[in-house]
LODO-755840 format. One line per 8 residues: their letters; for each residue x, y, z of C-alpha. Coordinates in steps of 0.05 Angstrom, whole numbers, plus 32768, in hexadecimal, padded with zeros to 4 digits. Example, Ala and Ser with C-alpha at 12.3 -4.5 7.8 and 13.67 -1.06 7.14 Angstrom:
BEGIN
AS = 80F6:7FA6:809C  8111:7FEB:808F
//
This chain:
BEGIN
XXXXXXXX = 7F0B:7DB3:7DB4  7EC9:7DA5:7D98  7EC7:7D74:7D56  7EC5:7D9B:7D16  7EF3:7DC5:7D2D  7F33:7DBF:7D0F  7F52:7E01:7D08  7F57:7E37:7D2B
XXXXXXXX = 7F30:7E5B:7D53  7F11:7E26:7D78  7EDA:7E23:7D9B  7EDF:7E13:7DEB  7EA6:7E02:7E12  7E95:7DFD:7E57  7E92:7DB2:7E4C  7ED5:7DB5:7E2A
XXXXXXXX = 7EEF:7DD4:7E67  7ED4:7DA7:7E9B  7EF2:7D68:7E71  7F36:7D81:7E77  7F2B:7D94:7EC1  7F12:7D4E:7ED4  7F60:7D2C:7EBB  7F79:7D1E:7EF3
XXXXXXXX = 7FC1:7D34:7EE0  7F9F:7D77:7ED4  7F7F:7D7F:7F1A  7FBB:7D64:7F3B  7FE7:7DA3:7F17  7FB2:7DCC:7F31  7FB5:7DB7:7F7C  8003:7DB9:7F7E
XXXXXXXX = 8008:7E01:7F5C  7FD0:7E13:7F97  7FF7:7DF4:7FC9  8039:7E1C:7FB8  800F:7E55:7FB4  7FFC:7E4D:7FFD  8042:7E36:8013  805C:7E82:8004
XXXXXXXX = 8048:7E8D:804C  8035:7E5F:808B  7FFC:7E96:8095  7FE2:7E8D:804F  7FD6:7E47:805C  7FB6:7E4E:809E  7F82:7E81:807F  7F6F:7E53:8046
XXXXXXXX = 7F6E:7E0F:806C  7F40:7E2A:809C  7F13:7E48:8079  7F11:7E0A:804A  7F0A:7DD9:8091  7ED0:7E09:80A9  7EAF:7E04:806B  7EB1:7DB7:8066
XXXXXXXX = 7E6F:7D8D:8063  7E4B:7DD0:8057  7E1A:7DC3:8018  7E36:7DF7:7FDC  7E71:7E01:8014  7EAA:7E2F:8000  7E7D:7E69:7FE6  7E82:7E87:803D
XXXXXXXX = 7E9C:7EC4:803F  7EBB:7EE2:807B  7EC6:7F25:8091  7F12:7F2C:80B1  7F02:7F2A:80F4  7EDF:7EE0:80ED  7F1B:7EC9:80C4  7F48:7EE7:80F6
XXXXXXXX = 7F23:7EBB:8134  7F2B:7E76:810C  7F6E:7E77:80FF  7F81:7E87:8147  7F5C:7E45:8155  7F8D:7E24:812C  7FCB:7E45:8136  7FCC:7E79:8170
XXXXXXXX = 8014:7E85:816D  8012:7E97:8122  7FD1:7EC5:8129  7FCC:7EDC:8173  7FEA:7F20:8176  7FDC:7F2D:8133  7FA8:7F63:812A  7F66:7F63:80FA
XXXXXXXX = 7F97:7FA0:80CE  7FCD:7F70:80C5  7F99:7F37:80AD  7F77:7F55:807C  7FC2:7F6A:8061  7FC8:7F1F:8058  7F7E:7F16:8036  7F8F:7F51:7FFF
XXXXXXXX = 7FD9:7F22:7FF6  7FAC:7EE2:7FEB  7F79:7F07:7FC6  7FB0:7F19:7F95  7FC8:7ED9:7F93  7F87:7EC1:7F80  7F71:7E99:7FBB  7F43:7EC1:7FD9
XXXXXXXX = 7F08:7F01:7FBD  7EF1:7F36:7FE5  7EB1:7F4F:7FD8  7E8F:7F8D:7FE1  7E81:7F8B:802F  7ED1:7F80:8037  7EBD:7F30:804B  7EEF:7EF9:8026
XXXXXXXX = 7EDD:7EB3:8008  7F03:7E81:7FEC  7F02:7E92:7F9C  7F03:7E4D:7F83  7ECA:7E0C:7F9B  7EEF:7DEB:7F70  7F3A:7DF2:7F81  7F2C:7DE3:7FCF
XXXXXXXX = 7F02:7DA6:7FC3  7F4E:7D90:7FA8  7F68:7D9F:7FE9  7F5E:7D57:8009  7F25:7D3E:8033  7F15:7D62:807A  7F48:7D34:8097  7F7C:7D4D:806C
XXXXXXXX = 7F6B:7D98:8075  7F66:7D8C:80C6  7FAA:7D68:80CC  7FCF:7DA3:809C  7FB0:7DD2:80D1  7FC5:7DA9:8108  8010:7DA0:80F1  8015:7DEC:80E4
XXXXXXXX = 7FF9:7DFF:812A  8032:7DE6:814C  806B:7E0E:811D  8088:7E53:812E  806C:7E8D:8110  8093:7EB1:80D8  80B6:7EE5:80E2  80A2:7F31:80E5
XXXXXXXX = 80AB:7F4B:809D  80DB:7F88:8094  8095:7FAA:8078  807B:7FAA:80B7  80BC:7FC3:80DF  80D2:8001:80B4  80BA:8044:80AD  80C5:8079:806D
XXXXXXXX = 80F4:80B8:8080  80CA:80FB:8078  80FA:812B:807A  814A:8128:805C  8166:812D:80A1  8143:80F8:80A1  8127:811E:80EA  80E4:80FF:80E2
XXXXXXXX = 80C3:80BF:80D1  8080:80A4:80BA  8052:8082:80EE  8040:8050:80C4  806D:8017:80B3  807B:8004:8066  8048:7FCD:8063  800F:7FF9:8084
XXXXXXXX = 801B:8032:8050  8016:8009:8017  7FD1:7FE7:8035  7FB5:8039:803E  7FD3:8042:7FEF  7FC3:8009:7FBE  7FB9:8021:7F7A  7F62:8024:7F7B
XXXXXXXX = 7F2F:804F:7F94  7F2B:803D:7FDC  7F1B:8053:8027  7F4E:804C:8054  7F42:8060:80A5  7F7D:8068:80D4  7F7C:8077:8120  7FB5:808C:814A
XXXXXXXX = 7FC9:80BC:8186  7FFA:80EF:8180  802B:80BE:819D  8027:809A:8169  8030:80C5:813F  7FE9:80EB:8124  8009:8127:810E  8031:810E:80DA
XXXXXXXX = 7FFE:80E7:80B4  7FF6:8120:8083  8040:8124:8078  803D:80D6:8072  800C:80D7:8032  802B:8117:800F  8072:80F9:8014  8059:80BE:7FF8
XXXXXXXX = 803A:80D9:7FC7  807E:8106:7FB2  80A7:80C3:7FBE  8083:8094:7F9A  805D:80B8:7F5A  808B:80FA:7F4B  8091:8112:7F0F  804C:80F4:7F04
XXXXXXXX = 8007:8113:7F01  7FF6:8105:7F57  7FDB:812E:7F90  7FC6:8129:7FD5  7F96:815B:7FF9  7F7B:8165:803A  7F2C:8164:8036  7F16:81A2:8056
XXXXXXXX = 7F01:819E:80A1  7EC3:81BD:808F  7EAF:8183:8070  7E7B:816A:80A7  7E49:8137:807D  7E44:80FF:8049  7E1B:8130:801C  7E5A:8162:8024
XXXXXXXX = 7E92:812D:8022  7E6D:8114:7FE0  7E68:8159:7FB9  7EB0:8166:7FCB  7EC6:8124:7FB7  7EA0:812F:7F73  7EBB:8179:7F65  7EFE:8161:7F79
XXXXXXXX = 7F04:8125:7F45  7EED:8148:7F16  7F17:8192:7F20  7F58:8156:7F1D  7F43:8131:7EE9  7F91:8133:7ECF  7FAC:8117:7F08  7FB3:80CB:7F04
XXXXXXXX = 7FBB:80C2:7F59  7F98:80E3:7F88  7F9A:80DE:7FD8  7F6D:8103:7FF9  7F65:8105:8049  7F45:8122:8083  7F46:812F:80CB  7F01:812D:80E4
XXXXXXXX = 7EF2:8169:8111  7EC7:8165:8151  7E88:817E:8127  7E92:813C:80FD  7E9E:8106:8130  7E52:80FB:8133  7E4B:80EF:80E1  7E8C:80C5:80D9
XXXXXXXX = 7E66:808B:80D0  7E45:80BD:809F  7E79:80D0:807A  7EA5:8086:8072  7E61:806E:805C  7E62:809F:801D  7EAD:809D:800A  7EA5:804F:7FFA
XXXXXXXX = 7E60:805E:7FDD  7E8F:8092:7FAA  7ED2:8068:7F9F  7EA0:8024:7F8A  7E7F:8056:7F60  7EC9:806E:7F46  7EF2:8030:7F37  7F27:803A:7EFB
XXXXXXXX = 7F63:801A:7EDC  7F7C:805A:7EC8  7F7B:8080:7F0D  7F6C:8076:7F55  7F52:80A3:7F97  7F61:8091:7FE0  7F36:80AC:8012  7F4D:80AE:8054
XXXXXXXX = 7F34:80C1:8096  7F61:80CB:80D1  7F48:80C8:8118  7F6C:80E7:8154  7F58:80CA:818F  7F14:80EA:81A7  7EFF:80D4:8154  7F17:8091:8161
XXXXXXXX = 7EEB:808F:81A5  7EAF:80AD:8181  7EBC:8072:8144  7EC3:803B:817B  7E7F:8051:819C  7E5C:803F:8164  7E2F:8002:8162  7E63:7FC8:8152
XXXXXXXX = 7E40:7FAB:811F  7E3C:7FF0:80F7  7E87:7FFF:8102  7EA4:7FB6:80E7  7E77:7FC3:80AB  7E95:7FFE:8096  7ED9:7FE8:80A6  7ED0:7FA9:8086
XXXXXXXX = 7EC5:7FCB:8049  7F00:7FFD:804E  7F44:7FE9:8032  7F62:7FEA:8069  7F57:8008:80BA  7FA1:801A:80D2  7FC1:802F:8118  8000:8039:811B
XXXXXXXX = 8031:8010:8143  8064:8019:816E  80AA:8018:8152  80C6:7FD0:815F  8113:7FBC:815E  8124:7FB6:8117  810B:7FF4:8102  8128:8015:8145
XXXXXXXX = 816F:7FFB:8125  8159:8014:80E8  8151:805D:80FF  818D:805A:8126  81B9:803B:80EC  81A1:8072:80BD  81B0:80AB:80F3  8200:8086:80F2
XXXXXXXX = 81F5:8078:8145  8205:803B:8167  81CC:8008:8168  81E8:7FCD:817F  81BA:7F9C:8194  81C7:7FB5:81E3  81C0:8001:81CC  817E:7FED:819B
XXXXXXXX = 8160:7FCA:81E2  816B:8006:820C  8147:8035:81DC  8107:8001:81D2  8107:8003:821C  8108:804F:8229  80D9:8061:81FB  80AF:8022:81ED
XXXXXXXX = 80BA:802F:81A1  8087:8069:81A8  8091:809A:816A  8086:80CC:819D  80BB:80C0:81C6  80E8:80AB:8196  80EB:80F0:8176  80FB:810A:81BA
XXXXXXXX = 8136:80DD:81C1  8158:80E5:8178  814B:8134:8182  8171:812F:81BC  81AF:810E:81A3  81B6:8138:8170  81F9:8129:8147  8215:80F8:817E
XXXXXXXX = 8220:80B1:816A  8215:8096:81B6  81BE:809A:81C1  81CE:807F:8209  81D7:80BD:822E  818F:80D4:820B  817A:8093:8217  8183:809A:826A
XXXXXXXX = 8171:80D6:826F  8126:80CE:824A  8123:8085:8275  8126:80B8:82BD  80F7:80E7:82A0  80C3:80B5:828E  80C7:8094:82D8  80C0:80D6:82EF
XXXXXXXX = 806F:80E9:82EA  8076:8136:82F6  80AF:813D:82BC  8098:8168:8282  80A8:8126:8251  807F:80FD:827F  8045:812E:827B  804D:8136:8229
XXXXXXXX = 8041:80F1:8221  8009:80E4:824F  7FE2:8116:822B  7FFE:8106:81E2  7FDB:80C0:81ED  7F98:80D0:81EA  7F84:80AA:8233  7F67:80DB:8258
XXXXXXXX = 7F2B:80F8:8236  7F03:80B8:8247  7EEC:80A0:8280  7EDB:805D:826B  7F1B:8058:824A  7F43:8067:828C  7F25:803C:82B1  7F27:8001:8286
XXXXXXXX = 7F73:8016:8285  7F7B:8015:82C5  7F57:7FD8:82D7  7F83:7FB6:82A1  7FC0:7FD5:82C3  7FB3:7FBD:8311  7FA3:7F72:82F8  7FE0:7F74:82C7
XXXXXXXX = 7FCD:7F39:8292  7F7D:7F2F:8294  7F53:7F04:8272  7F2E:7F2F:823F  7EEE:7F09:824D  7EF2:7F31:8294  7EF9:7F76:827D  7EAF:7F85:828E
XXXXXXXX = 7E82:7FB0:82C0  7E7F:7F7C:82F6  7EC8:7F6E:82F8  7EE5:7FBB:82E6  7EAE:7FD4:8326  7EA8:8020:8339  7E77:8055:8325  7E59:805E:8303
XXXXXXXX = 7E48:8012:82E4  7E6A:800E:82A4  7E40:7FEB:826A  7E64:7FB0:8245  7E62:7FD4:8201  7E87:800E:8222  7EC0:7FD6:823F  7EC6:7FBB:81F4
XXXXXXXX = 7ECA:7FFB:81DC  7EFC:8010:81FD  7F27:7FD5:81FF  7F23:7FDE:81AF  7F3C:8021:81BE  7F79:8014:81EF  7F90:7FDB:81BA  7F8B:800E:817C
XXXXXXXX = 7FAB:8046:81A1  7FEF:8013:81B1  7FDF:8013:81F8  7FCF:7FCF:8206  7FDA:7F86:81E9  7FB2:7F59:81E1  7FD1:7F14:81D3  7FA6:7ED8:81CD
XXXXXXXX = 7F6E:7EEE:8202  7F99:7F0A:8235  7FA1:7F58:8237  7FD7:7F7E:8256  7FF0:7FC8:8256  8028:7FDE:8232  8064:7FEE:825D  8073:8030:824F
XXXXXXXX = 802A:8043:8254  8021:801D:8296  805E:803B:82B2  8044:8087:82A3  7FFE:807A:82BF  8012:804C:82FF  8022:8086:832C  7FE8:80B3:831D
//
């Protein structure tokens, strides 16, 4: 408070501020309500402690920001068991949590930076940061949140579920004008994306002023994609939430790029408190190819400034029990084993099982006879999902595949033309490519730098 000033309203200066911020009892409250921010989640305080240790010693360090993928590599330095399945989609997840939490800011070109110079340089000295980073590399991960296991029912029955888990639907739908790009096979699911945003749209905002609507196919171009956005803003100015999606058809696979590039241009141009767009673009599998043959460095810049870039996964054991729970069968842990390893967790193939038990409470009968079927390469099943994942379109892709398949668990530094061979010679932006692919489309892992095929995917292509 400045002399002179002795009733309200004072007058509070930046020099006023800075006083009180240099007590040390005031700084120390400061650190400690940071720290327990952090300690919400082991991962939390990986992100922020590395950033803050790679920025050390840097003159004006702390302003760096990061685009996911860069984040993504440091902390897997630290803590590899924490961060080294985890893909870039489930990282930048975590940076929207921290940016929330006021940790981190996301700018424009979708790259983070620590918000505060200030608050880190109360962190502790580079010693302090390194040995937090070094105690926390040799803990256990956290558990798999629920968010990321379950799936919403789209149908009463329920017969039919959502691709996407909870936490992946809420990434696509946060309550702005945003771009949000998902990529998936029809084994996982790509025809009931639409179904996916319309029932959450009816589940989440009914009986209030919401709507989601395909953008038509027709729609080829930015300059297209742009008037249509325009007209259709402004035709439903009433409604409060809008989703708005589209399938790009062959004719626009060449101006994807193109048209992402002018749907961020419009939602910047469109931010409100009152209402909110999504824009989203779903890519089948020769859309996804056609997006991962673009120049790398283009691609991460547009998906660095999306919300979020999506592919489904495969159903894992807790939501498996879920499903089965809710259907009243058995899903003991044995019976909840049997059906991850008959079908992988593939929505696909997962449909096909719960169609076939129909109203019995026992799924193993279903569940041995899809397990023959699938080992079988001629069976109609085995066939269906062969061609429902997308593989065979590319050549690159295949053979990637099956060099990955033959050599089980490779180093990824290997998947290249010398080491893959045949004819013809493969270039090295094809092999990364289409190792991008495989991971997106489920059909491999990659874990730490070691890639391996999925079984139930290795198991339907090792005959042929």
């Amino acid at each position: 408070m400045r002399p002179g000033n002795a009733s309200p309203p004072y007058n509070i200066g930046q020099n006023d501020v800075e006083a009180v911020y240099r007590l040390p009892q005031v700084r120390e409250r400061i650190r400690e309500r940071f720290d327990w921010t952090l300690a919400l989640d082991a991962r939390y305080q990986a992100i922020a402690w590395s950033m803050i240790w790679d920025q050390m010693g840097v003159r004006d360090g702390y302003a760096r920001t990061y685009p996911p993928g860069d984040i993504l590599r440091l902390v897997r330095e630290w803590w590899p068991q924490g961060f080294g399945d985890m893909s870039t989609e489930q990282l930048r997840s975590l940076l929207d949590e921290l940016g929330g939490l006021g940790v981190l800011v996301r700018n424009a070109d979708g790259h983070s930076r620590l918000r505060s110079p200030n608050l880190v340089r109360l962190m502790g000295t580079e010693g302090d940061i390194e040995n937090r980073l070094l105690e926390l590399s040799q803990r256990e991960p956290p558990s798999l949140f629920d968010a990321d296991s379950h799936h919403t029912p789209l149908d009463p029955a329920p017969q039919y579920y959502s691709p996407l888990s909870y936490a992946q639907e809420r990434s696509l739908t946060p309550p702005q004008f945003g771009v949000g790009l998902i990529f998936a096979s029809e084994a996982l699911g790509f025809a009931r994306l639409p179904e996916t945003f319309k029932q959450f749209i009816a589940g989440n905002w009914s009986g209030s002023p919401a709507m989601c609507t395909e953008i038509p196919a027709a729609i080829t171009d930015g300059e297209q994609l742009l008037a249509w956005l325009d007209q259709y803003l402004q035709t439903h100015e009433r409604q409060e939430r809008l989703i708005v999606y589209q399938q790009p058809s062959d004719s626009a696979w060449g101006n994807l790029a193109s048209l992402i590039r002018v749907a961020l241009h419009f939602c910047t141009r469109h931010q409100s408190r009152k209402r909110w767009m999504r824009v989203l673009f779903l890519c089948d599998p020769p859309a996804t190819w056609t997006w991962l043959s673009l120049p790398q460095k283009q691609r991460e810049e547009l998906e660095n400034r999306a919300d979020a870039v999506v592919f489904p996964y495969r159903w894992n054991l807790i939501g498996i029990r879920q499903r089965l729970a809710q259907h009243d069968k058995l899903h003991s842990d044995e019976v909840c084993q049997s059906v991850l390893r008959a079908t992988g967790g593939w929505p696909l193939l997962l449909d096909t099982l719960f169609a076939r038990c129909g109203s019995q409470d026992d799924p193993r009968p279903a569940i041995q006879t899809i397990e023959r079927e699938m080992a079988e390469p001629a069976s109609v099943l085995c066939q269906q999902f062969r061609d429902a994942l997308g593989l065979e379109r590319h050549a690159v892709v295949g053979r990637v595949l099956d060099f990955v398949r033959h050599e089980d668990h490779v180093p990824v530094e290997v998947i290249t033309p010398e080491w893959i061979g045949g004819e013809p010679t493969l270039d090295i932006e094809a092999c990364i490519a289409a190792v991008e692919y495989l991971q997106r489309m489920n059909c491999i892992a990659l874990v730490g730098d070691m890639v391996s095929v999925e079984p139930t995917v290795k198991g339907v292509f090792a005959p042929l």
